[in-house]
Structures are given as C-alpha cells and as structure tokens.
N, C-alpha and C positions, 0 to 999 in steps of 0.2 A: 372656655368651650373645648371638648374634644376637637381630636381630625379623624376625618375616616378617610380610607380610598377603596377602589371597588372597581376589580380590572376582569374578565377572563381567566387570564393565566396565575395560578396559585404563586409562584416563586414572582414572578412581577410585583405582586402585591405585596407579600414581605417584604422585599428592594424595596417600594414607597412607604411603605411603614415605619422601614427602620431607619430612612430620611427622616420621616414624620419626630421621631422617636429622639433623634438626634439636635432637635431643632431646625431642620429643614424648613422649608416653606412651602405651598402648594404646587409652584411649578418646580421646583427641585424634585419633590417628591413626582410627578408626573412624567418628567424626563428621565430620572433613574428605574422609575418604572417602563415606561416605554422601552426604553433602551434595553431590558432584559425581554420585554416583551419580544424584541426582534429577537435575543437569544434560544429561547423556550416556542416559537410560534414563528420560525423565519418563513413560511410563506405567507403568513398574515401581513407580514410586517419585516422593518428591518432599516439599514440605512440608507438600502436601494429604494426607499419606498417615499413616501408624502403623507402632507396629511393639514391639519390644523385644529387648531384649540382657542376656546374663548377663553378670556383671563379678568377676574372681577377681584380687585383688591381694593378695599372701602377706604381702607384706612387710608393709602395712597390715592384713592382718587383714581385707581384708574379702571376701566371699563373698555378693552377693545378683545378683537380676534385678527391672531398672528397666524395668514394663509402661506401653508409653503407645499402648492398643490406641483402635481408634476406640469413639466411641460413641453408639446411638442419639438420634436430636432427642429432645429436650424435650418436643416436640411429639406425637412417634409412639404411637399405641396400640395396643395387640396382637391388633386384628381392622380395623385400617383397609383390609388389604390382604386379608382373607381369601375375598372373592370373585372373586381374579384369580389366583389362583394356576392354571401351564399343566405344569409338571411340576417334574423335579429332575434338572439336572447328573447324569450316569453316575457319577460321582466323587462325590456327596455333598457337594459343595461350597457351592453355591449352588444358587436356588428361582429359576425362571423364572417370572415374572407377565406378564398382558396387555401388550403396550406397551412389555414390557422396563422397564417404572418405576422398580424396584428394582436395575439398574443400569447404567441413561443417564441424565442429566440431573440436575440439581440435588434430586429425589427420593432419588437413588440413595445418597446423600452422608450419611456419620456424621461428627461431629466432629472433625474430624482431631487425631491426637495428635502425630505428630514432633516440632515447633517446641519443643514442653514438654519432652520427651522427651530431646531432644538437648540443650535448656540447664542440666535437671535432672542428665545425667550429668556434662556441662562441669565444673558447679559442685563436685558431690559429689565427682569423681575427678580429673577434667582440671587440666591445667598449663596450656591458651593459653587468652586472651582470645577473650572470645564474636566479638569482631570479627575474631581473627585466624583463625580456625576458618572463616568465612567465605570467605576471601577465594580458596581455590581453586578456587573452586565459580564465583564473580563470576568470577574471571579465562577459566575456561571458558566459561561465559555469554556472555562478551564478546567470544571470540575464534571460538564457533561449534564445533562436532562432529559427525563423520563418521559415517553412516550404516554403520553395520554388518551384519552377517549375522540375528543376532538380531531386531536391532529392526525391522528390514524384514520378516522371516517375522512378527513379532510383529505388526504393522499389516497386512500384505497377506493375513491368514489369511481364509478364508473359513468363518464360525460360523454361515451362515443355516441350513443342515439342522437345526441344533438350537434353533434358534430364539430363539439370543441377539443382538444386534447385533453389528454387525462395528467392530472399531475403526478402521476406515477412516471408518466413518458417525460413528464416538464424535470421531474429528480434524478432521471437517468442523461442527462439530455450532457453535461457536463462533466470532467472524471472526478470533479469535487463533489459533486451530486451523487454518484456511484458509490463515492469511498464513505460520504458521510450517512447517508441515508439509505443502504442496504447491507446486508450480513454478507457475509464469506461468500456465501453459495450465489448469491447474485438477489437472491428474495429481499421484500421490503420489510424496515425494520419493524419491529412488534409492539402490541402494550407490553409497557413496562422496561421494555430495551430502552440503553442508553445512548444518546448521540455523542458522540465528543467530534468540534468540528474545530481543530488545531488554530486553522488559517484564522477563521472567526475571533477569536481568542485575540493572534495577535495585529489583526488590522482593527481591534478596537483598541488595542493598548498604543498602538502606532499614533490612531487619529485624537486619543487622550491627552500625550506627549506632546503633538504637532498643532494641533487643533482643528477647526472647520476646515482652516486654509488647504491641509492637506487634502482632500476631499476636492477642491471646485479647483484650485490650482497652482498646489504640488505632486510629487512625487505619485502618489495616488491617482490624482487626475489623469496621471500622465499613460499610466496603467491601466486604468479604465479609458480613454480613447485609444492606445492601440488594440487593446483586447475589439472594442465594437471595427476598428478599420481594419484588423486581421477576420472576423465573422462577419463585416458587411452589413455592419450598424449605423445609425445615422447619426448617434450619440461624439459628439469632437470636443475637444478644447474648448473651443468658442462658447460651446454650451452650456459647460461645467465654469468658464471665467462669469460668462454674463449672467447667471442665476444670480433670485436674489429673492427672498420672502416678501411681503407683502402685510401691512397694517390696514386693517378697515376697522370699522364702525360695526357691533351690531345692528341687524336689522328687528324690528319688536313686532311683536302682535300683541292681540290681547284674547284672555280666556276666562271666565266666569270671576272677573274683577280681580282677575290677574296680568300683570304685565311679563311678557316671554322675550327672554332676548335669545338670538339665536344666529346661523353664519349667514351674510349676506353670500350671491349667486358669484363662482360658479358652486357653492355649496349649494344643498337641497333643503335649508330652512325656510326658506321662501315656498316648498313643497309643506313640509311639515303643519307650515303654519295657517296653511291654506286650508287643509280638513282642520287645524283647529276652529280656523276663522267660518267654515260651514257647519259646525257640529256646532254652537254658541248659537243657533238657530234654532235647535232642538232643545226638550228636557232630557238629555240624556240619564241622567240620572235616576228619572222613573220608568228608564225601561229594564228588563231585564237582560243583566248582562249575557251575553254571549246567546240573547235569543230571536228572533225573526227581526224581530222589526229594529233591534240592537246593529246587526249583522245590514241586514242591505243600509241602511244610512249609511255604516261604514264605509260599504265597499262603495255606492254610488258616489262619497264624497271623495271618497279613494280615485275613482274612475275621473273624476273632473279635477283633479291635483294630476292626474297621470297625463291626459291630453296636455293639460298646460305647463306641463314639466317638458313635455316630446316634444312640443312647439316649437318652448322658450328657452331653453337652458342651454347658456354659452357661458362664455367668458366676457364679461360684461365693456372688458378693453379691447372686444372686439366685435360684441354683437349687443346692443341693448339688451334686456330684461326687463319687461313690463310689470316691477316686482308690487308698487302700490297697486297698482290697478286689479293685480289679482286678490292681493287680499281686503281691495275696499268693503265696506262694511254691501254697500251696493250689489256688485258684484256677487260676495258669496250670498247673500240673502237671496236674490235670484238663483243661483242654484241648489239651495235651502227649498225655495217654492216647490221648483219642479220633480225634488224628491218626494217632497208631500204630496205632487199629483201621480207619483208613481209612475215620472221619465224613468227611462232606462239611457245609460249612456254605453257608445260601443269604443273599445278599443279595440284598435287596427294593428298589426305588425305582422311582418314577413320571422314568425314566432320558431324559436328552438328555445329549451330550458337551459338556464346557469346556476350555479351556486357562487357567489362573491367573497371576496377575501381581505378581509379587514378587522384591526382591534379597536378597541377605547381602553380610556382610563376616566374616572373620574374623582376629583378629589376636594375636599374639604380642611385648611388647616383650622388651628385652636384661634388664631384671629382673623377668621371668616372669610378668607383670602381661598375663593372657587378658579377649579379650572377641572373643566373638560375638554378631552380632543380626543379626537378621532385621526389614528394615524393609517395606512395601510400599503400595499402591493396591489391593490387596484384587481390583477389576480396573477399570482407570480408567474417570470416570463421563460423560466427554468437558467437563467444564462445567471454564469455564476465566472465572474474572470480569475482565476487560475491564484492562488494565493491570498485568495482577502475573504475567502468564505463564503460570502452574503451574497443574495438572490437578488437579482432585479426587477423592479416593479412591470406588470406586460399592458399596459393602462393604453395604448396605443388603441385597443379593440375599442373605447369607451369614443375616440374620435368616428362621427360618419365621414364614411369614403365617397359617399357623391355631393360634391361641391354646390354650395347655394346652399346651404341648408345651416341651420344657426347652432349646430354643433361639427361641420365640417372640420378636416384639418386645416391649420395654418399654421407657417412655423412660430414659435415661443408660444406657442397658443396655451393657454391651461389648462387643462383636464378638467372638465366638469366632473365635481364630486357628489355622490351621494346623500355626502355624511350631513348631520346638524347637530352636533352640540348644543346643547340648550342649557343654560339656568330660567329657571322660574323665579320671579318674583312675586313678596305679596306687601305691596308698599314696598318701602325703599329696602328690603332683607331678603337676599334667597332662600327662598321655599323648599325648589327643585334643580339639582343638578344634573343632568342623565344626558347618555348619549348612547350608539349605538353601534356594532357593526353587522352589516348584512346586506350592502346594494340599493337597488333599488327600492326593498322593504325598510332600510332603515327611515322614511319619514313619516310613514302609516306605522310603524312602531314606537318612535317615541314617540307624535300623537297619541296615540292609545294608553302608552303608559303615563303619560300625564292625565288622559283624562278616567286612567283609572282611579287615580289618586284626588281628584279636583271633582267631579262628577260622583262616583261609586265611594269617596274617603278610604281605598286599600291601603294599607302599610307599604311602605318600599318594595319590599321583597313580595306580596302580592299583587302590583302591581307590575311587574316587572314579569312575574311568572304566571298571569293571568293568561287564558286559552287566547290568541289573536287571529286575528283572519285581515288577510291583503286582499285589492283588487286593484293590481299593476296590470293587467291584460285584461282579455275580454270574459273573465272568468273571475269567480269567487275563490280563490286559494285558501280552505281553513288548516286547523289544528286538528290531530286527531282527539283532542278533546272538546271541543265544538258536539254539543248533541246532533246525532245523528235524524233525530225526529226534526232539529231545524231545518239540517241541509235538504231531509224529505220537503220540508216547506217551501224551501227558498227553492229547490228544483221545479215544485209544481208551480211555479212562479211565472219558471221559465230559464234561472240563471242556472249555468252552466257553473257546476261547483265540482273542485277538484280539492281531494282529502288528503293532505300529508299522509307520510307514513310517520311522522315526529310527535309527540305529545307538546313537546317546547320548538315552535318555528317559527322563521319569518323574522329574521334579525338577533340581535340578543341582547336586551335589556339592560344599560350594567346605571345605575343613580343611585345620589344620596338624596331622602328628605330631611330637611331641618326642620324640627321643631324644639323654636324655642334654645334652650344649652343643649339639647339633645339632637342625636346624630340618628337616621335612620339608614342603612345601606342593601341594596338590592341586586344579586348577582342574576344574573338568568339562568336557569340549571340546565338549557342547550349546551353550552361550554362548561366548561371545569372551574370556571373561577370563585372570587367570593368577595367579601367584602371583610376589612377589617377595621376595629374602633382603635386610636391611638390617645391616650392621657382620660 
C-alpha cells in the first residue's frame, strides 16, 4: 500500500514525505513534519506549544492517543484572575481579561508540552533518531520561508473590536519578534518575503544534539525560567522538571455502521462525537446538502454539543466528564426528537469574536500504521525568550478566571483542548483518518467531514472543501458559499445567521480516505497545504 500525509503547510509536508520515502514510519513522518510545521507557521505551532495525536499500528497491536496538552504554572490559583475578567470569545474559546494577561506575555503561558510529546512518541513507535527527526526542521530554519497567504492574514488580522490583541502587537512584543518578523523600516513582513529566524535554527540543533532533556531540565530550562522570573511569569523550574505526557485509551462512537475512535476529554472528541452521535438519528443523506433543513439539524445538534461541551469540559484528573452519558444512544435520541419538533436551543456567553491558532498533520504509511495529531499555541503569547527563537504558546485565556466552575484554574491543571483527531473505522481497517485546526469549530468540522464522506459518499478532498456552517453561539455562522436563498429561509425562521466573508471556514479540513490499497487525501484550501501520495 502507498503512504500519504496531508498537513497545511506545503514544506511540512515534503519533510513527511521524504521520511515516508526513506522508509520512515507514520509517526517519524508526523514528527518531522510537525516539527517544520513550528518552522514555516511558528504562531500556529512550535515547541512552545502542545498538542496530541492518536497512533494505530495493526501490525504491533497497538491502538492509543499520546496527550501532551499544556498545562497550568505551578504557581496559578483559581481566583488570581477573577476580578479581571471582560467577557468570552463568540465561540467559547477563550475568557478575555483586563490587559489581555491571559494571553500576551509571559502570563499568558502553560507549560509547554510538544518537546515531551514528540520524543515520547519517537521512542514508543518511531524508527529515526531523536536527531535525525530534527534535522528537517534545522535545514528550514537555516535556509528561511516564504510568506504565505495564510500567515499574512494570520498576522495582519485586525482583533481590536473584540478586544483581544492583535498579533501584529504579540510580533512586536519581543526584539526577536522585531528582528524576525518586520522589514528595515519597522513594516510587517510581506507575501512572498523571507523569514530567516538565526536563533530558531540553532535552539533546534541544540535540543537535537541534547535531547528532550534539554528542554524540561537543562541548560534550556534554565533559560526559559529566568526569562518568565525576569518578565514576571509563572512558568519555574519545577514546571518544566515535573512535566510529563500522558497515554490514554481512545474514546469510540459510532456512525452509520461505523466505528470512530477519537481523543478522550480534556480533548473535544467527546464533542465531536456527540453531533455525530445526534445526526445517526436522521437520514442525512437524503437531504440536501448545504440546504434548509441540511443546515438547522446541523447547527441545533451543534448547539446541544456546545451547552454540554461549556458545562463539561475539564481535565478529567481534576473534574469528571459525563463523557458516556452524553453520547448515550438515550440521550442523543432525545435531542434528535426535539429537533424534529422544531426546539430551538439558546447559547448564552458574555460574546466577543476570535480566531484560533493551531495545525495538524495526518498520515498513512505503506503498512497502515495511522496517526493524526493536532498540535498548537493554543493562540501565540508573543513572548519569545531572547536566543532560542520560538514563541510561546498564550493557552492561559482557555482557563476560566471565576473559581467553581469545571474549567477554572488550577495549578498543573490541563488545558482543555479543542482538538480531535479521528480515525474512522469500517470493521477492524481505517476508513478515515482526519483531523483539524480551528478552535472551537474544529468538532462541528470534522463531524461534517465525516459525514460528508459516510452520509453524501464525497471524495477526500470534497469533503474536506465542502460549504460548512458552525452553531458554537447563539447564531448560525455559515460559509459564504451557503446559498443565500437558505440563510433567507433559516432567517424567516427566526435564526440569527451570520455570513463569513471566507468561501473555505470554520476550521480546516486536513484527511486521508482509505479505500482499499488506495490512498485518498484532502487538504482544505482555507490554508496553503496539500496532500501528498508516497510509493
């Protein structure tokens, strides 16, 4: 059998290919990919950041997902912040506080996981050396990357209406942000301008040579906690010794006699799989896509994962997760009913708009050894410590500042994720591998792209790039390719629908379908990426 992989960023994907190419294996390939990912898309991503991936090798027998989400200082306590809180992200995402604290600056900042993350899966699954893993990442580093479509809307967006900072302000915020990421004249870099970012370069050749260790505690460590005790971070020694990833178990649903494995909580599979587990209530199939009665199932089944996501969603080693009960067959069938009677569900929030900041990767090798993962910066925190390049993740906003509440702060606390990684299965073979980055939209969009593919029969890449519409708030958020004669429909309804200005939105797609010896791969054309076939 072929391998495919299929990332966002064009040079990432090469990097996993030409693992692929080399005899690599799925997670080599995923890691070398990632790891340039942080090079080519450092506010996405990086080794400031976190993240996790499911890992299915048949042949070994093995089946779990390696979490190495960020997590709270040490230091943090669950009302330090509770007099500054100024509202909440539209999307549910993040808590906006005074001053933006919670995420600019060295406040903003959980313990970063990747570095663990990436050498825990190396070891357990990977065939190359921690240093050779490295080295495509360094070679990019060194030779500079081109400004793309994405990362220029990504930095030049303007977030002051809502009251978060701009990452234009989060790039200037450090003099390695200055030097890397603006021209002469003080202007932000352009398409097509090249970045070369020195430091970057040689704190990956450093952590290649040294390994994780350097990172949580040596030399490195040591550097990253005086940098946060000179700016007044919560990030110390203690934080970076006692990190450590984390093994679970998929959690599974099921979907028109499919079985779905996906990340248990504090990932958002347990969201994801909750519209899958209410739409299995419907024929979706014999509606039309992307038409009235298509649309409100989605968003009402969207609206009732949304409640029970804002409810529920902690760290599970610190707050339960009701995670059967929501996707009991029970359960979603009743609110299956109540959209056939034409309830409306309301979501509540003290509402400002975000945009989220995060990649994937997903990969297929030639002996059917899947991995997806979703890595990210959570939304970068502009703090960048003085010789090592890389940004850190500002994931801190994703904690609530008023105590009692089931995603409060605590210290070591996890960062509730978005993300879900998904392989589909159909019998004991993957079907579907796909995952997402985009926030709060990423579990209404892989829902969707599974059930373009399983429901509608679309090709990878059509269902990946299919029109989508989210209802994370009190509102229907479509695409601006969503016929407008619907949202006239769904308005005279009553729902409040709100029209991108994007043709491709609302997360971004990135799967492979297997059929059979044949590899199918789907990039989302919101980003720059693609997919490529190897053998």
């Amino acid at each position: 059998m072929p391998g495919m992989i299929v990332a966002p960023q064009p040079e990432a994907v090469e990097a996993g290919a030409r693992v692929l190419e080399r005899g690599g294996n799925a997670v080599d390939a995923a890691i070398a990919c990632g790891l340039v990912q942080g090079v080519v898309d450092p506010q996405m991503v990086g080794i400031g950041g976190f993240g996790s991936m499911q890992v299915f090798m048949p042949k070994r027998g093995v089946h779990k997902v390696l979490e190495f989400f960020s997590r709270a200082p040490l230091a943090a306590t669950p009302d330090m912040w509770a007099d500054k809180l100024l509202g909440q992200s539209r999307d549910g995402f993040a808590f906006l506080l005074e001053g933006g604290i919670s995420e600019a600056g060295h406040l903003a900042v959980c313990t970063p996981g990747n570095v663990a993350g990436y050498a825990e899966a190396l070891s357990r699954w990977g065939t190359m050396e921690w240093r050779d893993v490295f080295q495509p990442a360094i070679a990019q580093a060194r030779q500079g990357w081109m400004v793309r479509p994405h990362v220029h809307w990504f930095w030049s967006q303007d977030q002051s209406a809502s009251g978060q900072v701009n990452t234009i302000d989060k790039l200037r915020m450090t003099a390695t942000g200055r030097r890397v990421y603006f021209r002469e004249d003080g202007s932000l870099k352009r398409l097509g301008d090249i970045i070369h970012n020195p430091d970057m370069a040689r704190g990956l050749e450093r952590l290649a040579e040294a390994g994780p260790e350097l990172f949580y505690t040596g030399e490195m460590a040591e550097e990253i906690a005086a940098d946060f005790k000179a700016h007044g971070g919560l990030i110390g020694m203690e934080d970076l010794r006692s990190y450590k990833p984390s093994l679970a178990d998929p959690i599974w649903g099921e979907y028109r006699g499919h079985r779905i494995a996906t990340n248990p909580p504090p990932s958002s599979g347990f969201a994801m799989l909750q519209v899958l587990h209410i739409l299995e209530h419907f024929d979706m199939g014999s509606l039309l896509h992307g038409g009235v009665e298509h649309v409100r199932i989605l968003a009402e089944a969207m609206k009732r994962m949304t409640i029970d996501k804002d409810r529920n969603m902690s760290d599970p080693a610190f707050v339960p997760v009701p995670t059967e009960q929501l996707l009991s067959r029970d359960y979603t069938a009743g609110v299956a009913d109540g959209i056939r009677r034409g309830e409306r569900l309301r979501v509540t929030r003290l509402e400002r708009k975000t945009e989220r900041d995060t990649t994937h990767v997903s990969v297929v090798d030639g002996e059917g050894n899947c991995v997806t993962m979703t890595h990210t910066l959570g939304s970068p925190s502009g703090a960048i410590t003085e010789g090592l390049g890389f940004m850190y993740n500002g994931s801190m906003s994703r904690f609530d500042p008023r105590p009692g509440h089931a995603g409060s702060i605590a210290p070591g606390k996890r960062r509730a994720s978005s993300s879900a990684p998904t392989i589909v299965f159909q019998g004991d073979a993957p079907r579907i591998v796909i995952g997402a980055p985009g926030g709060s939209y990423i579990a209404p969009a892989v829902a969707q792209g599974i059930s373009n593919v399983l429901d509608f029969g679309m090709s990878m890449s059509d269902a990946v790039a299919a029109p989508r519409v989210v209802a994370v708030s009190d509102s229907i958020d479509v695409s601006n390719r969503i016929r407008r004669d619907v949202t006239d429909a769904l308005a005279g309804m009553g729902y409040d629908i709100k029209r991108s200005w994007m043709s491709y939105a609302f997360a971004a797609l990135h799967g492979i379908q297997v059929k059979g010896e044949e590899l199918e791969g789907g990039a989302d054309p919101q980003r720059d990426g693609m997919a490529l076939r190897v053998g």
